[in-house]
N, C-alpha and C positions, 0 to 999 in steps of 0.2 A: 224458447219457442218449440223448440222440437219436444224437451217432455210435456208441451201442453197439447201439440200432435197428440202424442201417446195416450194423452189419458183420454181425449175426446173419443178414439178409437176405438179402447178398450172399456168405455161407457156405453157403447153398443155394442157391447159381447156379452154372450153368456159367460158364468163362471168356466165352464167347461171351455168355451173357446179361448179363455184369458190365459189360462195357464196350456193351451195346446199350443196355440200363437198369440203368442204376448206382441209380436211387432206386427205382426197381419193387419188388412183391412178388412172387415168385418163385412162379408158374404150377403148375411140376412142382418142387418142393423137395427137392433133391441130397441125402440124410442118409448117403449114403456118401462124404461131401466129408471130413467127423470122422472115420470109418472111416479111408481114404486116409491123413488128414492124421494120423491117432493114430500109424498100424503105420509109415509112412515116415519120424514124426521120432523112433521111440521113446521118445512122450510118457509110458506106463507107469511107465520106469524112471527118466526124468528128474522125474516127478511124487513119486515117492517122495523121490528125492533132495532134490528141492525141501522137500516137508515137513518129512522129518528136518533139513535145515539149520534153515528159518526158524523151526520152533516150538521147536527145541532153541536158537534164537540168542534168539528172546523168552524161554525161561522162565530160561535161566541170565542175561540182562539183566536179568531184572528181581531175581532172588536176589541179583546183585552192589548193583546198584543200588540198592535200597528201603531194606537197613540203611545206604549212604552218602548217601542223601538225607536218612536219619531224623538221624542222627548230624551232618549240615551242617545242620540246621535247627532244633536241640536243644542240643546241646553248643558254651558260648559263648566263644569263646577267640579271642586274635588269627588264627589261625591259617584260620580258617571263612570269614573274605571271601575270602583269597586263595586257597582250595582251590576255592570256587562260582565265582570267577570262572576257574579252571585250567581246570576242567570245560567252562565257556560259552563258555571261546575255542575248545575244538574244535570247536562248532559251524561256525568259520571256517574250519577248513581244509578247501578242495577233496579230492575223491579223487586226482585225476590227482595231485596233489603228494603225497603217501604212495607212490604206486604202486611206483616203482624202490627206497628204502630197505626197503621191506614184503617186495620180490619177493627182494631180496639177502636180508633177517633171514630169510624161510619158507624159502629155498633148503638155508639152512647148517643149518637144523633141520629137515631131510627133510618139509614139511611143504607146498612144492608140489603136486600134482595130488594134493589130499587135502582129503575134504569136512569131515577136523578140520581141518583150517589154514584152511579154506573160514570155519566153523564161529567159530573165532577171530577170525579176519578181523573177521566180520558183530559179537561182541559185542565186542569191544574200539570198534569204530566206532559201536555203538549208544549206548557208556555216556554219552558226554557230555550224549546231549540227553537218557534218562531220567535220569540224577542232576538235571540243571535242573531239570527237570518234573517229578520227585516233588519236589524241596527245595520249590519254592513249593507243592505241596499237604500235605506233613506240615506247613510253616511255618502252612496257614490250619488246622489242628487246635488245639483248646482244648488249654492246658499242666493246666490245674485236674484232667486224667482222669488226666494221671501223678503228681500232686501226690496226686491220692487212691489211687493205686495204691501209693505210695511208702510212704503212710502204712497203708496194709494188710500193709507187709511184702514188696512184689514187686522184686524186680530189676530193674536195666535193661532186662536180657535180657528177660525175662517181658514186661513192658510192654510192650515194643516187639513181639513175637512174637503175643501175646492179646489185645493190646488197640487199640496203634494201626496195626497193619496193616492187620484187621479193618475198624479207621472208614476207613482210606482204599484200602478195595477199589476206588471207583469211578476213582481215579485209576489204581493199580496194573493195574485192565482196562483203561482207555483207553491207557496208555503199552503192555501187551502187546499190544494191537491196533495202534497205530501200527507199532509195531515187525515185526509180520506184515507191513501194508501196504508198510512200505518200504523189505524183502527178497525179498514175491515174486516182485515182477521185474527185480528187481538183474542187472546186465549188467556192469558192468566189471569188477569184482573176479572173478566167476565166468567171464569169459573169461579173464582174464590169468591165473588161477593154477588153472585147472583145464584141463587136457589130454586125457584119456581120454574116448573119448564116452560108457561106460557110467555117468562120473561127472557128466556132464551135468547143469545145474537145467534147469526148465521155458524160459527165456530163450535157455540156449545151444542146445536145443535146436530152437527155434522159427528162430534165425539156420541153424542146418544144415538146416533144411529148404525158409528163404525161397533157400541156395544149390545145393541138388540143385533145386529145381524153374526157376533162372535156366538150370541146364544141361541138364537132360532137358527141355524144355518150360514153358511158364507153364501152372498151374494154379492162378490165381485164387482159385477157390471154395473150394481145400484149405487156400491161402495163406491165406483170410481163418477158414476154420474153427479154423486152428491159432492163429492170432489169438488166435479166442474162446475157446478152451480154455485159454489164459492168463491172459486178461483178463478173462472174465466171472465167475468164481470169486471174485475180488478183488473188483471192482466189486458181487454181489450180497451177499458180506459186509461189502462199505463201507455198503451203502443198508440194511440187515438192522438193522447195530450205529451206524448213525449218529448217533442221538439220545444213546446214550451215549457216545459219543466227543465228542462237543458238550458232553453234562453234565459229564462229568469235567472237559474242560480248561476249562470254565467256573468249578465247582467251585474248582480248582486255582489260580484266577487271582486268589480275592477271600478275604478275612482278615476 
């Protein structure tokens, strides 16, 4: 919290004041530093882009996800250890080791400097860790609600759609919240496989403007505004929904 102080402060300073008082409160406070920093990195267009990927990569994560975490934590066959632990080993793979097989598969499927491929990217990457993280919270749901459902006459389907979805909203929000948090300022993938600036996210755009301002001049105070226009967005809906991102995966961790 406190380097988010810092940079909010030092987003209304001149270069000149940044480096005379870096911990200071800023006197005469710069508010066309945002201005600057919005129109020069075309935050506008890359803020949209931004949205549409990451909230379109959360809701189709969690639509993939919720009926295979239900269905690994439900449905008891040899078969269910070794799919949950398929899933948990991708948590181990690094991105850099993806990158060149991913960049050759998107290439042959025209689907480079495209915020679908963009798009795919981000939910194929997400599935591993929501499948883990819903399987241990459908697994701490009582079986007794589908045993009485069963005997009312419901289907799988039904059950799982009306009833245990439902009880486990709190996790299915804490996993589309993570999943926000740990796309919206995702930088590799959206550098490597996005090319055009108009298709820019919030990330790559902030890198094209930390390198027009290394060549036109330093401006500091724009530098650090474009920062916050990144990073504070995040940061005040982390501290906003944190108590339920806390409850859920707590929730989720006990049977």
């Amino acid at each position: 919290m406190a380097v988010a102080v810092w940079m909010v402060l030092n987003s209304l300073k001149s270069t000149r004041a940044v480096f005379s008082d870096p911990w200071g409160v800023p006197t005469d406070p710069r508010w066309g530093n945002y201005a600057r920093a919005w129109q020069a990195s075309d935050f506008g267009v890359a803020t949209l882009n931004t949205v549409m990927v990451v909230f379109g990569t959360a809701v189709a994560t969690i639509a993939l996800a919720a009926p295979a975490a239900y269905a690994l934590s439900r449905l008891l066959n040899r078969w269910n250890a070794g799919l949950t632990v398929f899933f948990a080993l991708g948590l181990g793979i690094p991105a850099q080791v993806m990158i060149l097989p991913l960049y050759v598969m998107m290439n042959r499927l025209y689907l480079v400097d495209s915020l679908v491929g963009l798009w795919i990217l981000y939910v194929a990457t997400s599935m591993p860790f929501t499948v883990f993280f819903l399987t241990g919270f459908f697994g701490s749901l009582p079986r007794e609600l589908e045993e009485a459902a069963a005997l009312d006459g419901a289907s799988p389907n039904r059950t799982f759609w009306q009833i245990m979805l439902p009880l486990a909203r709190s996790g299915v929000i804490t996993a589309l919240i993570l999943n926000i948090i740990q796309h919206w300022g995702e930088t590799l993938f959206a550098l490597i496989f996005l090319q055009s600036e108009h298709k820019a996210t919030l990330s790559i755009a902030l890198l094209g403007f930390l390198q027009r301002m290394q060549y036109n001049g330093a401006d500091w105070g724009g530098l650090f505004a474009g920062v916050c226009t990144v990073v504070l967005p995040l940061l005040v809906g982390y501290v906003w929904l944190g108590r339920r991102i806390i409850e859920g995966m707590t929730l989720g961790s006990l049977k």
